[in-house]
N, C-alpha and C positions, 0 to 999 in steps of 0.2 A: 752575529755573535763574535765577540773577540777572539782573535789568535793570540793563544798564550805563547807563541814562538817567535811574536811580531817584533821588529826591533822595540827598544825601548828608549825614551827621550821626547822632544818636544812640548807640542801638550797636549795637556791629560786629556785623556774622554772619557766618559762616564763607564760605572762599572758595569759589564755586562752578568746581569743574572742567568745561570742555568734553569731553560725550559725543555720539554718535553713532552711529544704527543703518548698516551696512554693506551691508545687504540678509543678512547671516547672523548677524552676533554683534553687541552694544555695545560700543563699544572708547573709548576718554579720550585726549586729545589729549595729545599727551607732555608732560611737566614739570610736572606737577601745578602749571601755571600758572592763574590765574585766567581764563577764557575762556566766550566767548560763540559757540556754532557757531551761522553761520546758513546754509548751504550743503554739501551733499555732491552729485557728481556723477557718471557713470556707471565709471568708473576708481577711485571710492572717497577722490579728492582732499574735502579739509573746506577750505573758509574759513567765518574768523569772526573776533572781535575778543577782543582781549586788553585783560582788564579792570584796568587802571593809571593811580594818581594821576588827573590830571586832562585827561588825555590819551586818546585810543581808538588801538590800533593796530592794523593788519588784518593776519592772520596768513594764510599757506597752508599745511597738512601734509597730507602725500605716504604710503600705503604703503608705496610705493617707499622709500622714505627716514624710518623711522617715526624716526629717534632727531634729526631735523633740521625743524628748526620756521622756516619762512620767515617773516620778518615783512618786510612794505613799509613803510616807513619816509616819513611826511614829518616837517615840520619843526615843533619845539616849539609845541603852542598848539595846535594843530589836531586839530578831531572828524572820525575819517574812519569810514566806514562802508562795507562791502562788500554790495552787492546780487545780484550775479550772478557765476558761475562754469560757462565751458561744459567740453566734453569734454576738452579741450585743456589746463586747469588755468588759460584768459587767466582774470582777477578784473576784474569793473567795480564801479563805486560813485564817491560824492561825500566830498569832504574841503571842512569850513570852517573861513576864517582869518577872525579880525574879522569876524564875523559875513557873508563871502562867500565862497558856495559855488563848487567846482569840482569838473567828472567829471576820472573815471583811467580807464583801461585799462592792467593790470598784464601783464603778458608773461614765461612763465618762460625762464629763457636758451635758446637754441639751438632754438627753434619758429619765429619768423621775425625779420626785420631790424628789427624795431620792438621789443626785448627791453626788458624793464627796465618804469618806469613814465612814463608819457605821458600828459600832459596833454592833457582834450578842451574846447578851446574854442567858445565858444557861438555861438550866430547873434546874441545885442544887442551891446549896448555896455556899457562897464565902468557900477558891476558889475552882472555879468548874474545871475542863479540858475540853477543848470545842476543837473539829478539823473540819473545814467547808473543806470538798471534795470535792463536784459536784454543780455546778448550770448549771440549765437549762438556756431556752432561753425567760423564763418568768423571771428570777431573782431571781425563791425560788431556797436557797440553803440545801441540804441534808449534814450529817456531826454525829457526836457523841459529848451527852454530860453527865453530870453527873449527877444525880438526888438527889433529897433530902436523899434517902435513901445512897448513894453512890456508886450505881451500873449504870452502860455505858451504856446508850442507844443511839439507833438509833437517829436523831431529824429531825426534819425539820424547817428551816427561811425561811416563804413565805412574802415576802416584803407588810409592814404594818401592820402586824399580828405576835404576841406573838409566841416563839419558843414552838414550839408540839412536847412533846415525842412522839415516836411511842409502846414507850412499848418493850418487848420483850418476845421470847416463853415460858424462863424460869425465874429462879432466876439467870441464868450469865448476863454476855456482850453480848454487840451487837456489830456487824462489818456492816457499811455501804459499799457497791460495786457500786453500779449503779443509777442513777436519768434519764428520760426519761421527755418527755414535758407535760404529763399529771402528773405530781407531783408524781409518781410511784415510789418507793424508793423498790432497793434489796439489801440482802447481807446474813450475815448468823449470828445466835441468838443461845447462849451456851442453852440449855435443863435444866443445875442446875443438870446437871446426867455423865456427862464427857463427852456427844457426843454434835455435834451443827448438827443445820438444816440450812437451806435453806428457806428464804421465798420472799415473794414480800407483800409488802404494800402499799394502797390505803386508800384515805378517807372514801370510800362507805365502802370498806371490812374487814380495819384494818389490821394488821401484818396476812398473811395467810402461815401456814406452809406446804412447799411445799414436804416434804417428802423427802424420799431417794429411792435408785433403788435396794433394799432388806437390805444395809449395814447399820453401824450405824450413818455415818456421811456425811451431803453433804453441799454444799456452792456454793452462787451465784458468776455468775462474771459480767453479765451484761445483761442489759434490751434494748429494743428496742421500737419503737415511738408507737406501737400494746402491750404492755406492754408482749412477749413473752421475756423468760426468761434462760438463759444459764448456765452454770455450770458446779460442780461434783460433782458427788459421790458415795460411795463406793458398793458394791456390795454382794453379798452373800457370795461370794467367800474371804477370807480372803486377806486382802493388796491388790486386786483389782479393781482399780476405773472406772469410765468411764464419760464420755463426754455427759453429758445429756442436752435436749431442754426443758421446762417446757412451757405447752400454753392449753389454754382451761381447766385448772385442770389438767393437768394427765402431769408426768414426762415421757419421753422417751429416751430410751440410745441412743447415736449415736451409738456405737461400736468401735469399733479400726483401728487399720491400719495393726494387727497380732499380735501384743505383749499383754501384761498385761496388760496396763491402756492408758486411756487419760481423755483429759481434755479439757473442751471448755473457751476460753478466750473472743470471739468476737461474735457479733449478729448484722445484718444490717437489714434497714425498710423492706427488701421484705425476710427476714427469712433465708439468707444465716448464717452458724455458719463457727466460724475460730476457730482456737487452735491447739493443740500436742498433739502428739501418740506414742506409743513405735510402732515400728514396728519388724517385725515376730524374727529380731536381738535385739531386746528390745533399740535400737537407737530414741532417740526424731525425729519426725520427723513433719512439721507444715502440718494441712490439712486444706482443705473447705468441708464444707456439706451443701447439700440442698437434699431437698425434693425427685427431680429428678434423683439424681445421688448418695445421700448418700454420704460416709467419701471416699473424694479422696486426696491421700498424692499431696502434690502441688511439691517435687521433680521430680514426674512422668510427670508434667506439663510445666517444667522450663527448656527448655533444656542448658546445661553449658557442658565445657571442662575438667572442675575443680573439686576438690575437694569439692567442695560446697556443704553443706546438708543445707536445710531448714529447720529450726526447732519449729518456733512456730508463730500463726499471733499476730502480739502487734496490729494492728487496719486496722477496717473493715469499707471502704466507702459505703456508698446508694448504688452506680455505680458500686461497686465490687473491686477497687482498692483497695490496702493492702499493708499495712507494715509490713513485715516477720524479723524474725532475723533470722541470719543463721552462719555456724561456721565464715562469711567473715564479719560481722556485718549487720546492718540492710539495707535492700532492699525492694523497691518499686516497684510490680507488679500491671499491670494493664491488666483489660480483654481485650482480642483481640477484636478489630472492626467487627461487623457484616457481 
């Protein structure tokens, strides 16, 4: 698939159509328009950008409506980019004019009183940098913005309500990762000391610094509807990291697959973790862990003829299916039937 970010000049190559796995078939986004999917959701809605002139434009299309291609529309000149898309079909993402950024929250007609497309104003002062990443299945969108003093914080846009910093552990930046349906917001917050943490933030509890697993640095990657919390980070052991679950307070390593480090990318509602492992050849390799069974490499699990190694989960369903990358590109496993 083409990168619409890719220099421009030489020669042409042919236009790439936006495809799309649906959970049963690959299907192209209508009008053999030139398109970039970066989003499907559990209704089977796609956003993604429509690749034109010198301009980005962010589309939405529907099953529902396969022969009707929605595009959001701003004004000439502006790169806009769509980040998230929940159950609902709302789109978040950032558009820049003159080189200053602003979030959206896109709304399709007749879901609630805020329809259309909405501008999320930041916590600084002009201009600010604002990047909206995730929204839930409420509409708040989590994202980064800049503050009066000019330092990046976490934020949050809960629809009808003024943008809330979240703050951050130290005097750096903040790096948003994950939003979950109780407004739960993770990612990872610089100290002001050259190391970052890891934390989760809530209304009740504020930014809570989730520690590291003896090293100096760890970072979230993703939260679950239980607000349990995934990651890395590093260890006692110098340059080695690991795969850690955060839940109830207390950080725990997964462990590895044999080698030196891993890393946890993915967390489902019943606490399955996904991600990658060096294995005892220090080779990436994608695992599942739970509870029951602990860090199992999913190579072991996958039988092929091939060459094939699994290497890491990109996303983890309720149900347990998963989308792995591997050296053959990305593959869709689903758990065997009872």
């Amino acid at each position: 698939m083409a990168d619409p970010n890719a220099p421009r000049g030489g020669l042409a190559e042919p236009p790439q159509f936006g495809r799309f796995f649906d959970g049963t078939q690959v299907q192209q986004v209508i009008g053999n328009r030139p398109a970039h999917v970066l989003g499907v959701n559990d209704a089977g809605q796609v956003v993604g950008q429509l690749i034109e002139s010198s301009d980005t434009r962010v589309f939405r299309w529907s099953p529902d409506a396969p022969d009707a291609l929605v595009v959001i529309d701003f004004q000439p000149g502006t790169y806009t980019v769509a980040h998230g898309m929940n159950r609902q079909g709302q789109v978040t993402g950032t558009s820049t004019t003159r080189n200053v950024s602003s979030a959206y929250r896109w709304t399709p007609p007749g879901l609630t009183a805020y329809e259309g497309l909405e501008p999320l104003t930041g916590a600084g002062t002009f201009p600010p940098v604002i990047d909206a990443q995730f929204i839930n299945d409420n509409g708040t969108v989590a994202g980064i913005s800049t503050t009066t003093a000019g330092a990046v914080h976490a934020a949050l846009w809960v629809p009808g309500q003024k943008v809330l910093d979240l703050g951050s552990l130290g005097a750096g930046d903040v790096a948003v990762d994950g939003l979950n349906n109780a407004n739960q917001v993770v990612g990872q917050s610089d100290l002001g000391t050259g190391v970052h943490h890891a934390y989760r933030w809530s209304a009740a509890e504020g930014m809570v610094d989730l520690g590291t697993l003896g090293g100096p640095n760890s970072s979230a990657s993703a939260i679950n509807a239980s607000g349990a919390v995934v990651g890395t980070s590093d260890t006692t052991d110098p340059g080695s990291t690991r795969a850690f679950l955060w839940n109830g307070g207390a950080m725990k390593s997964l462990g590895t697959l044999g080698g030196g480090w891993s890393a946890a990318t993915r967390i489902n509602a019943s606490g399955q973790v996904g991600g990658t492992s060096a294995d005892a050849n220090g080779m990436a390799h994608a695992f599942l862990w739970t509870a029951d069974t602990g860090m199992v490499d999913l190579n072991t699990r996958v039988p092929t003829e091939t060459a094939r190694v699994l290497q890491s989960v990109v996303a983890l369903a309720d149900d347990g299916s998963m989308l792995v990358s591997s050296t053959d590109g990305l593959l869709l496993l689903r758990p065997k039937a009872p």
